[in-house]
C-alpha positions as CSV (number, residue, x, y, z in Angstrom):
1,X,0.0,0.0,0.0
2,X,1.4,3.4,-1.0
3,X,1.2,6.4,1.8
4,X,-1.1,8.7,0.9
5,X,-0.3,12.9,1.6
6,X,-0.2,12.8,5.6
7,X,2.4,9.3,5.2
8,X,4.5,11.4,2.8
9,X,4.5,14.4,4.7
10,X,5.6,12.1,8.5
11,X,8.2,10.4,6.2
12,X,9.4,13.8,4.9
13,X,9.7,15.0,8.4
14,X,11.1,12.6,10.0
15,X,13.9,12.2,7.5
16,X,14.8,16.0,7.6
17,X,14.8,15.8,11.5
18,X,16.8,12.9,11.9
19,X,18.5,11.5,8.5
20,X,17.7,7.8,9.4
21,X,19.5,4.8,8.1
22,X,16.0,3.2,8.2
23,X,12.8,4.3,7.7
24,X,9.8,2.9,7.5
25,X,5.9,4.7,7.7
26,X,3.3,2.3,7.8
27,X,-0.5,3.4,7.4
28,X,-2.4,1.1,9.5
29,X,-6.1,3.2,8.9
30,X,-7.8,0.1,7.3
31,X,-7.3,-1.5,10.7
32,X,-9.2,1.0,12.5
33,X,-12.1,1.5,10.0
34,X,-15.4,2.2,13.0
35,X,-13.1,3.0,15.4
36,X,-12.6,6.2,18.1
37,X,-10.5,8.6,15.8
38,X,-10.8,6.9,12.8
39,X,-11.4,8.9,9.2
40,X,-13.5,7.7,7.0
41,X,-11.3,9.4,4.2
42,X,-8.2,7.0,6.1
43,X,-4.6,8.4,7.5
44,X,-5.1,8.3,11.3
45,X,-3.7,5.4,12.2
46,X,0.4,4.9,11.4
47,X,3.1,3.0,12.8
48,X,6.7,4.1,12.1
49,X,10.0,2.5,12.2
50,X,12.8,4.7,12.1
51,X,16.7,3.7,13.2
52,X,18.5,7.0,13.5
53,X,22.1,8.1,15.2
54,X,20.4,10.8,17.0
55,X,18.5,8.3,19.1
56,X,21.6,7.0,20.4
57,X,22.2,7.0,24.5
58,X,18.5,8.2,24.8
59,X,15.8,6.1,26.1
60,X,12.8,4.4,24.8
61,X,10.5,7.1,26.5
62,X,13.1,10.0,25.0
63,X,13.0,8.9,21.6
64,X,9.1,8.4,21.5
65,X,8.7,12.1,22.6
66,X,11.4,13.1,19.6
67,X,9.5,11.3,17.0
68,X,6.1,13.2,19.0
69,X,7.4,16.7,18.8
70,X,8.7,15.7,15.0
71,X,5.4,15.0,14.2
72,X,3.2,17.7,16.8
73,X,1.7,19.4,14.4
74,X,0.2,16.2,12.1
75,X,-0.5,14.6,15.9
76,X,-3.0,17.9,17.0
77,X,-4.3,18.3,13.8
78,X,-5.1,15.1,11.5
79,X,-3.3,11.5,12.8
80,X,-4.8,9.7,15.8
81,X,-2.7,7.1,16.7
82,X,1.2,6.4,16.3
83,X,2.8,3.5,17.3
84,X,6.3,4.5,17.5
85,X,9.4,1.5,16.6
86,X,13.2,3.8,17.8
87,X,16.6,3.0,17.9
88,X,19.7,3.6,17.7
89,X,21.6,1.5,14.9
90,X,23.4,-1.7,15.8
């Protein structure tokens, strides 16, 4: 499934903010469809996997609130849920 304007734009973000060796934006609407929060024109529901250096020596709780405040402005205004996958690289 292709990412529709709102998965561009997090993918966009989050690759200016923290140039990641691996990204990966996952719309996971269709899995929500009837649910609190859910659109019924879709992107409201992502999960993102993102390994990045500037994750490194921070915690799990640290680099969920960097990928939040990435992302504040699509969180407050259009997506509902994000399920947040961040690491340092191995």
């Amino acid at each position: 499934m292709s990412l529709g304007s709102v998965g561009q734009k997090i993918a966009a973000k989050l690759t200016r903010r923290f140039a990641p060796s691996y990204l990966e934006v996952i719309d996971e609407s269709h899995q929500h469809h009837g649910h609190a929060g859910a659109r019924p024109d879709g992107e409201s529901h992502f999960r993102v996997k993102i390994v990045a250096e500037a994750f490194r020596g921070t915690s799990r709780v640290e680099r969920h609130r960097m990928v939040n405040e990435a992302l504040a402005a699509e969180l407050k205004d259009r997506v509902h849920a994000l399920a947040v996958e961040a690491s340092p690289p191995v």
